[in-house]
Structure formats: structure tokens, C-alpha cells
C-alpha positions as CSV (number, residue, x, y, z in Angstrom):
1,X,-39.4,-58.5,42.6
2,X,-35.7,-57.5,42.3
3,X,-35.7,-58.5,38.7
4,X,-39.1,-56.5,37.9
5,X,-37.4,-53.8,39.5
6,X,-34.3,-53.6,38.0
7,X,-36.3,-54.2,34.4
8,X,-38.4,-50.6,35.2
9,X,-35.8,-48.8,36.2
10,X,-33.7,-49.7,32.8
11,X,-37.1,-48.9,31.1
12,X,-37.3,-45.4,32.3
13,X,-33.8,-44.6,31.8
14,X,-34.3,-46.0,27.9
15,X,-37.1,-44.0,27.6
16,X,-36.2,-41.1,28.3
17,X,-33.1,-41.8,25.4
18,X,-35.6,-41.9,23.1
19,X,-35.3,-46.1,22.9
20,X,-37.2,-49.6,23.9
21,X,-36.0,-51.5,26.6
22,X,-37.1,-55.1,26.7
23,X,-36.5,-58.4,28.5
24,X,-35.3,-61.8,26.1
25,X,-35.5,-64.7,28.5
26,X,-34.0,-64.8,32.3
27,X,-32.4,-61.5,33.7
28,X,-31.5,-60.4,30.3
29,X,-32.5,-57.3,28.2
30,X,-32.1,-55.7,24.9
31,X,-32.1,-52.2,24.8
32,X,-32.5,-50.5,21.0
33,X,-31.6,-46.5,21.0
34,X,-32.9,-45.4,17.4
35,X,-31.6,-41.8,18.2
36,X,-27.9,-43.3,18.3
37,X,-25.8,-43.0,15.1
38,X,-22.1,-43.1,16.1
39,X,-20.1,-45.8,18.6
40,X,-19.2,-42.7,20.6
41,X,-22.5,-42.1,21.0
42,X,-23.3,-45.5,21.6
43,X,-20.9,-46.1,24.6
44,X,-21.8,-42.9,26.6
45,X,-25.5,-44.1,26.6
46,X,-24.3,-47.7,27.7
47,X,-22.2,-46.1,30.7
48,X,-25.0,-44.0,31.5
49,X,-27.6,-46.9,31.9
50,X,-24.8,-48.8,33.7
51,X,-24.2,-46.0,36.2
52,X,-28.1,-46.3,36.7
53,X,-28.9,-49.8,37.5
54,X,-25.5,-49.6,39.9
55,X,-27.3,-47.8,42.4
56,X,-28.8,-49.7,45.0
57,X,-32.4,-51.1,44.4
58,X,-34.7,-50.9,48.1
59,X,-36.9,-54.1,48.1
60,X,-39.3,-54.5,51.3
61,X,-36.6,-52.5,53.8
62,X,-33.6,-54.4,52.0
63,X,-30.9,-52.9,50.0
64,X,-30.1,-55.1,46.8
65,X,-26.7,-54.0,44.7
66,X,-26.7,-55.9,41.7
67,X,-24.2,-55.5,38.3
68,X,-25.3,-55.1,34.8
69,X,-22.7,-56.1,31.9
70,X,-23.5,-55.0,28.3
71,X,-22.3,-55.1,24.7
72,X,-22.7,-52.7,21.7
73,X,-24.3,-53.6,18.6
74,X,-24.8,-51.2,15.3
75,X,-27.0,-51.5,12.5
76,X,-25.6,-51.7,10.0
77,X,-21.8,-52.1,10.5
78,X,-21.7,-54.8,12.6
79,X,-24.5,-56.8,11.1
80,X,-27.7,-56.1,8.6
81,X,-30.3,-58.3,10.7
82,X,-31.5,-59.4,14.2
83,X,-29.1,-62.7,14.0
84,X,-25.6,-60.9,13.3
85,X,-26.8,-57.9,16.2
86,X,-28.3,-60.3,18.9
């Protein structure tokens, strides 16, 4: 339940960017921003979706904190396909 919620609450906030938000196996998740075109750019949305999923989650009358860690990949200079992003 915790992980379901965590994964729509990233959704929304990657929505409303403009992007896709999706899960690759276990609790971890791609996010692609299309709308994103310079690394500046790139780590104020990432802090911003951090800042997000740090606030406390309220499961069936219990508070859950959890922490999110995430990298930065850009098309194309630091790869040309899935492979050299992922």
C-alpha cells in the first residue's frame, strides 16, 4: 500500500511537469521530463519531486516517512539510447 502510494504521488507531481512517471521492478521508478532541456533545469525538477515524496505518507491511521534518492540522465549528452541513460 505504502509503495502504491508513494508511486501516485510521484505520478502526480510528474504529471503536472509535463513527464511520465513509471515503476521498473521493486520500489524503483523512472521518471522522463520531455519539457527539460538544460541540467539546471533538470536538478530543480529532481529536488522538487524529492521535496515531494519527503513528506510523510498516512496509511490506515499510520504515518510512514520514507526517502527517495535519484540520478540525472540527458538525452543526448550523456548517452543516445535506453542502455547508456538507464
Amino acid at each position: 500500500v505504502l509503495l502504491a502510494a508513494f508511486a501516485e504521488r510521484l505520478r502526480t507531481v510528474v504529471e503536472a511537469q509535463g513527464g511520465l512517471a513509471g515503476r521498473l521492478a521493486g520500489d524503483s521508478f523512472t521518471v522522463l521530463l520531455p519539457e527539460v532541456e538544460t541540467r539546471t533545469q533538470a536538478e530543480v525538477s529532481t529536488r522538487r519531486l524529492l521535496r515531494m515524496l519527503d513528506e510523510p505518507f498516512s496509511i490506515a491511521g499510520h504515518r510512514f516517512v520514507v526517502s527517495a534518492s535519484a540520478g540525472v540522465a540527458m538525452y543526448p549528452a550523456d548517452g543516445d539510447g535506453f542502455s547508456a541513460l538507464m
